[in-house]
N, C-alpha and C positions, 0 to 999 in steps of 0.2 A: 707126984699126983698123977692119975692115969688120965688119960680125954678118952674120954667115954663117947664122944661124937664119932655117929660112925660115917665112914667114907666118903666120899661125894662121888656122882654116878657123871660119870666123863663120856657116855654113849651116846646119850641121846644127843648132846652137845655137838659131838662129834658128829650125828649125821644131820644135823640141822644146817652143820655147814657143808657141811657134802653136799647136803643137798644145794643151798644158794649156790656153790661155786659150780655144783653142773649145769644148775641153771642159765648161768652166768657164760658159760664156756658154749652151753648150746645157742645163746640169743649171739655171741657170738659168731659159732661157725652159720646160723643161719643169715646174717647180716653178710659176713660175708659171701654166701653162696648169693644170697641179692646182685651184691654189687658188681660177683662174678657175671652174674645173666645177663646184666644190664649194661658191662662192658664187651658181652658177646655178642648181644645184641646193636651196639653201637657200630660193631667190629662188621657184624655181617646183612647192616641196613635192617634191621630186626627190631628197631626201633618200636617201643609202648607207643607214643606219640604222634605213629604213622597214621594215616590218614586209614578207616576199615576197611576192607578189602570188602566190594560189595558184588554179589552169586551174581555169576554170567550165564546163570541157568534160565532158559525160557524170553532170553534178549538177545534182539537180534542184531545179525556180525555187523560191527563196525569196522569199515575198511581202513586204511591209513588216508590221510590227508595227503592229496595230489604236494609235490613241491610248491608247485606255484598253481592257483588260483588261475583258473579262464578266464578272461575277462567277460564280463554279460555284456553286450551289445543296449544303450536304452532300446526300450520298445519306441517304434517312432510315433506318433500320435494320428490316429486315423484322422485324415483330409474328409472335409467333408461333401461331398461332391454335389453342386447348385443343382436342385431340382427344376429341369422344367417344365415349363407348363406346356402341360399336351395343347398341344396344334392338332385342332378341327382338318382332320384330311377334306383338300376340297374335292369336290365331287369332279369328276372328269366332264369338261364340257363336251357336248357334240360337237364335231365341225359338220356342218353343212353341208352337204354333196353340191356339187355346180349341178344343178338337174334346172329342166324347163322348168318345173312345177313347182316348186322349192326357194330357190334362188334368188334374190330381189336384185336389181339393179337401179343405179340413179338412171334414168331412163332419157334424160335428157343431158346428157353427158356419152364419152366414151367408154365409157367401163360397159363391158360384157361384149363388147361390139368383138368379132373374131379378130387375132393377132393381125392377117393381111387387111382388112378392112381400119382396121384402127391405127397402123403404120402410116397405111396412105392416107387416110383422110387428115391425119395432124400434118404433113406435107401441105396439100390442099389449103389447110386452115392458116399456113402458115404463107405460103403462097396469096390467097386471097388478102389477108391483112396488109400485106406491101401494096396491093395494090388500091385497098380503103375499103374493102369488103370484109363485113364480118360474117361466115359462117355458123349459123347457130343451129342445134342438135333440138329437133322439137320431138321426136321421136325413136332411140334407138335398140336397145333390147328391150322386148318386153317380154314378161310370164307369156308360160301358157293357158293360166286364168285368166289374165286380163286379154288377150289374145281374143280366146273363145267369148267372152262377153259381151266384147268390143263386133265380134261376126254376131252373135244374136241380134244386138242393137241394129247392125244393118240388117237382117233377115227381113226383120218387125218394119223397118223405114221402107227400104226395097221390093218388100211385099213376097219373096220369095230367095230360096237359098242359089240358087243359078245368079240371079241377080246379084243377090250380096255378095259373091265371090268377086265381083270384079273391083268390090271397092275394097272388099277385106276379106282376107284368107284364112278357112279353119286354121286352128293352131298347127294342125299335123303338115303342112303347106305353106306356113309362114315364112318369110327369110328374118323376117324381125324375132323369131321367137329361138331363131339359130344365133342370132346375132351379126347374122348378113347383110342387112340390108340398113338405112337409116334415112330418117326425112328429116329434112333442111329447111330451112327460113333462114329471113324473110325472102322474099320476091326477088331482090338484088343478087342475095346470095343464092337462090334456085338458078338464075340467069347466068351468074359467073358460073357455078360449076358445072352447068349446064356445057357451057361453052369451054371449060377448060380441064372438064377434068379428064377427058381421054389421058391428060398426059402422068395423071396417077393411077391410072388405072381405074379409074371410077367413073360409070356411065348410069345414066339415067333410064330406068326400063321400061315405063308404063307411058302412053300418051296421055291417058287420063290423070296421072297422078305427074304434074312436073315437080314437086317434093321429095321424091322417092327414088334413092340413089343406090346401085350396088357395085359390087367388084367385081366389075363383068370382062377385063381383060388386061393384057401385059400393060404396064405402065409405057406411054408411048404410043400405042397402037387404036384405032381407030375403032370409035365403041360400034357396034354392035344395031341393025335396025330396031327400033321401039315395038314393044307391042303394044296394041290397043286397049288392053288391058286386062290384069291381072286373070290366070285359071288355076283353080285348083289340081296341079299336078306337082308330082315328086321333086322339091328339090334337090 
Protein backbone atom coordinates (compact mmCIF):
# COMPACT_ATOMS: atom_id res chain seq x y z
CA UNK A 1 0.00 0.00 0.00
CA UNK A 2 1.48 3.51 -1.00
CA UNK A 3 1.44 6.62 1.69
CA UNK A 4 0.09 9.06 -0.11
CA UNK A 5 1.06 11.72 2.67
CA UNK A 6 3.20 13.98 1.27
CA UNK A 7 6.53 15.13 2.83
CA UNK A 8 6.94 17.21 5.89
CA UNK A 9 8.51 20.81 5.27
CA UNK A 10 11.72 20.64 7.73
CA UNK A 11 12.60 24.61 6.75
CA UNK A 12 10.74 26.62 8.38
CA UNK A 13 11.57 24.39 11.40
CA UNK A 14 14.89 24.75 10.86
CA UNK A 15 15.08 28.52 10.88
CA UNK A 16 12.76 28.95 13.83
CA UNK A 17 15.67 27.57 15.53
CA UNK A 18 18.19 29.30 13.98
CA UNK A 19 16.72 31.81 14.80
CA UNK A 20 16.12 31.27 18.96
CA UNK A 21 19.74 30.00 19.12
CA UNK A 22 21.22 33.39 17.45
CA UNK A 23 19.16 34.87 19.57
CA UNK A 24 20.42 33.18 22.27
CA UNK A 25 24.24 33.41 21.34
CA UNK A 26 23.65 37.24 20.87
CA UNK A 27 21.91 37.94 24.48
CA UNK A 28 24.91 36.13 25.29
CA UNK A 29 27.82 37.89 23.78
CA UNK A 30 26.00 41.07 24.79
CA UNK A 31 25.92 40.01 28.49
CA UNK A 32 29.14 39.41 28.26
CA UNK A 33 30.44 42.51 26.54
CA UNK A 34 28.31 44.03 29.96
CA UNK A 35 30.32 42.42 32.35
CA UNK A 36 33.50 43.02 30.26
CA UNK A 37 32.81 47.09 30.67
CA UNK A 38 31.97 46.72 33.97
CA UNK A 39 35.16 44.91 34.96
CA UNK A 40 37.05 47.65 32.98
CA UNK A 41 35.48 49.86 34.62
CA UNK A 42 36.23 48.62 38.04
CA UNK A 43 39.81 48.04 36.67
CA UNK A 44 40.32 51.61 35.64
CA UNK A 45 38.08 53.60 38.79
CA UNK A 46 35.45 53.97 35.83
CA UNK A 47 32.97 52.90 38.21
CA UNK A 48 28.72 53.48 37.23
CA UNK A 49 28.34 54.24 40.90
CA UNK A 50 30.91 57.17 40.99
CA UNK A 51 29.63 59.98 42.44
CA UNK A 52 28.69 62.64 38.73
CA UNK A 53 31.38 64.57 37.74
CA UNK A 54 29.82 68.13 38.10
CA UNK A 55 30.90 71.18 35.03
CA UNK A 56 33.67 73.39 36.48
CA UNK A 57 32.53 75.75 34.02
CA UNK A 58 31.75 79.31 35.11
CA UNK A 59 33.03 78.19 39.12
CA UNK A 60 35.36 79.78 40.69
CA UNK A 61 39.06 78.07 41.38
CA UNK A 62 39.21 76.44 44.45
CA UNK A 63 42.74 76.34 45.82
CA UNK A 64 44.05 73.31 47.82
CA UNK A 65 43.56 73.38 51.50
CA UNK A 66 46.61 74.92 53.49
CA UNK A 67 48.29 71.57 55.49
CA UNK A 68 47.36 72.95 58.64
CA UNK A 69 44.77 75.53 59.41
CA UNK A 70 45.93 79.13 61.03
CA UNK A 71 44.93 79.36 64.12
CA UNK A 72 42.26 82.54 64.55
CA UNK A 73 43.32 84.49 67.45
CA UNK A 74 39.51 85.07 69.67
CA UNK A 75 38.53 88.53 68.81
CA UNK A 76 39.12 90.17 72.33
CA UNK A 77 35.87 91.79 73.57
CA UNK A 78 35.86 95.72 73.32
CA UNK A 79 36.51 97.36 77.16
CA UNK A 80 34.20 99.61 77.51
CA UNK A 81 35.83 102.68 78.51
CA UNK A 82 33.86 104.78 81.95
CA UNK A 83 32.44 107.92 80.52
CA UNK A 84 33.13 111.02 82.26
CA UNK A 85 31.23 113.59 83.16
CA UNK A 86 32.47 116.68 81.71
CA UNK A 87 33.93 119.17 84.50
CA UNK A 88 32.67 122.73 84.30
CA UNK A 89 36.07 124.45 83.23
CA UNK A 90 36.45 126.93 86.08
CA UNK A 91 36.72 130.30 85.11
CA UNK A 92 40.26 131.74 85.72
CA UNK A 93 40.10 133.98 88.78
CA UNK A 94 41.74 137.40 88.76
CA UNK A 95 44.51 137.85 91.22
CA UNK A 96 44.59 141.21 92.49
CA UNK A 97 47.39 143.65 91.70
CA UNK A 98 48.93 144.97 95.22
CA UNK A 99 48.00 148.69 93.99
CA UNK A 100 46.88 151.68 96.39
CA UNK A 101 43.61 151.71 95.06
CA UNK A 102 42.71 148.10 94.76
CA UNK A 103 44.08 146.25 97.56
CA UNK A 104 42.29 145.96 101.11
CA UNK A 105 44.25 145.28 104.11
CA UNK A 106 43.37 144.34 107.88
CA UNK A 107 44.27 147.82 108.69
CA UNK A 108 44.82 147.33 112.22
CA UNK A 109 47.16 144.48 112.06
CA UNK A 110 50.63 144.15 110.19
CA UNK A 111 49.85 142.98 106.93
CA UNK A 112 50.64 145.61 104.12
CA UNK A 113 52.90 147.42 106.37
CA UNK A 114 56.43 147.50 104.13
CA UNK A 115 58.98 144.33 104.71
CA UNK A 116 61.58 146.93 107.05
CA UNK A 117 58.67 148.48 108.81
CA UNK A 118 57.09 145.19 109.66
CA UNK A 119 60.37 143.24 110.74
CA UNK A 120 61.01 145.74 113.25
CA UNK A 121 58.00 146.71 114.63
CA UNK A 122 57.32 142.70 115.62
CA UNK A 123 60.92 143.10 117.38
CA UNK A 124 59.36 146.14 119.13
CA UNK A 125 56.21 144.34 119.90
CA UNK A 126 58.02 141.64 121.20
CA UNK A 127 60.28 143.70 123.25
CA UNK A 128 57.38 145.83 124.80
CA UNK A 129 55.48 142.64 125.98
CA UNK A 130 58.60 141.56 128.41
CA UNK A 131 58.34 144.42 129.69
CA UNK A 132 54.18 144.46 130.21
CA UNK A 133 53.35 146.72 127.30
CA UNK A 134 51.11 145.88 124.86
CA UNK A 135 51.56 147.60 121.44
CA UNK A 136 48.44 147.84 119.65
CA UNK A 137 48.09 148.77 115.62
CA UNK A 138 45.16 151.27 115.58
CA UNK A 139 46.14 152.32 112.32
CA UNK A 140 48.34 150.95 109.63
CA UNK A 141 47.96 150.66 105.76
CA UNK A 142 45.33 152.26 104.40
CA UNK A 143 43.68 152.65 100.61
CA UNK A 144 43.94 155.29 98.71
CA UNK A 145 40.08 155.84 99.08
CA UNK A 146 39.98 155.70 102.49
CA UNK A 147 43.07 158.01 102.57
CA UNK A 148 41.45 160.68 100.38
CA UNK A 149 38.10 160.66 102.40
CA UNK A 150 39.60 160.62 105.55
CA UNK A 151 41.69 164.40 104.17
CA UNK A 152 38.00 165.63 103.00
CA UNK A 153 36.62 164.95 106.39
CA UNK A 154 39.51 167.06 107.71
CA UNK A 155 39.33 169.84 104.84
CA UNK A 156 35.39 170.30 106.05
CA UNK A 157 36.48 170.14 110.21
CA UNK A 158 39.72 172.37 109.40
CA UNK A 159 37.95 174.66 107.40
CA UNK A 160 40.75 174.69 104.66
CA UNK A 161 43.18 172.30 102.72
CA UNK A 162 46.57 173.98 104.19
CA UNK A 163 45.08 173.30 107.41
CA UNK A 164 44.11 169.69 106.86
CA UNK A 165 47.33 168.65 105.75
CA UNK A 166 48.83 168.74 109.01
CA UNK A 167 46.49 166.37 110.42
CA UNK A 168 46.04 164.23 107.27
CA UNK A 169 47.76 163.88 104.03
CA UNK A 170 46.27 163.66 100.48
CA UNK A 171 46.73 160.01 99.43
CA UNK A 172 49.64 161.07 96.97
CA UNK A 173 51.78 162.14 100.27
CA UNK A 174 50.64 159.65 102.73
CA UNK A 175 53.27 157.19 104.40
CA UNK A 176 50.24 155.05 105.61
CA UNK A 177 48.89 154.63 102.02
CA UNK A 178 52.80 153.16 101.13
CA UNK A 179 52.59 151.30 104.08
CA UNK A 180 55.33 153.32 105.95
CA UNK A 181 54.18 154.55 108.58
CA UNK A 182 51.70 153.21 111.41
CA UNK A 183 49.86 154.54 114.68
CA UNK A 184 49.90 152.90 117.90
CA UNK A 185 47.84 152.70 121.14
CA UNK A 186 47.04 153.09 123.78
CA UNK A 187 48.84 155.97 125.71
CA UNK A 188 51.33 153.38 127.56
CA UNK A 189 52.24 151.97 124.52
CA UNK A 190 52.87 155.55 122.50
CA UNK A 191 55.24 156.34 125.67
CA UNK A 192 57.17 153.05 125.57
CA UNK A 193 58.00 153.32 121.94
CA UNK A 194 58.25 156.61 122.19
CA UNK A 195 61.12 156.05 124.33
CA UNK A 196 62.50 152.89 123.04
CA UNK A 197 62.15 152.58 119.75
CA UNK A 198 65.32 154.39 118.41
CA UNK A 199 66.81 150.96 119.18
CA UNK A 200 64.53 149.21 116.15
CA UNK A 201 64.78 151.74 114.13
CA UNK A 202 61.59 153.27 114.65
CA UNK A 203 60.93 157.02 115.64
CA UNK A 204 58.07 158.99 116.03
CA UNK A 205 57.69 162.09 113.47
CA UNK A 206 55.10 164.49 114.16
CA UNK A 207 54.82 166.71 117.44
CA UNK A 208 51.43 166.83 116.96
CA UNK A 209 50.63 163.36 116.44
CA UNK A 210 52.46 161.16 119.38
CA UNK A 211 50.65 158.01 117.68
CA UNK A 212 52.34 158.05 114.50
CA UNK A 213 55.53 156.15 114.16
CA UNK A 214 57.90 155.47 111.18
CA UNK A 215 61.33 153.88 110.06
CA UNK A 216 63.07 156.63 110.20
CA UNK A 217 66.66 155.20 110.88
CA UNK A 218 69.40 152.33 111.43
CA UNK A 219 68.25 150.18 114.26
CA UNK A 220 70.35 151.58 117.13
CA UNK A 221 70.88 155.12 116.08
CA UNK A 222 69.29 158.07 117.50
CA UNK A 223 65.89 159.19 115.83
CA UNK A 224 65.82 162.00 114.08
CA UNK A 225 64.29 165.84 115.50
CA UNK A 226 60.35 165.87 115.36
CA UNK A 227 58.45 167.87 113.08
CA UNK A 228 55.69 170.11 114.13
CA UNK A 229 53.65 168.64 111.82
CA UNK A 230 52.90 166.86 109.00
CA UNK A 231 53.29 168.68 104.93
CA UNK A 232 52.39 167.68 102.01
CA UNK A 233 55.65 166.80 100.20
CA UNK A 234 57.10 163.87 98.39
CA UNK A 235 57.73 160.96 100.21
Amino acid sequence: MRNDQPPRRRGPVRTRLLSVTGAGVLVLAVGSLVLWHAQLGELFGLSADKEPVVSSQNAPAVSEPPATLPAVPPKPKPTRTPQKTPRKTPKPTKTPTKSQSTTRYDEESIDGLSPTLKARLKKAMTAAKRDGVTLEITSGRRSAAKQQRLFNDAIKEYGSYEAATRWVLPPEYSAHVHGKAVDIGPAAAMQWLNRNGYRFGICRRYDNEPWHFEALVTPGKKCPPREPYSRPVPD
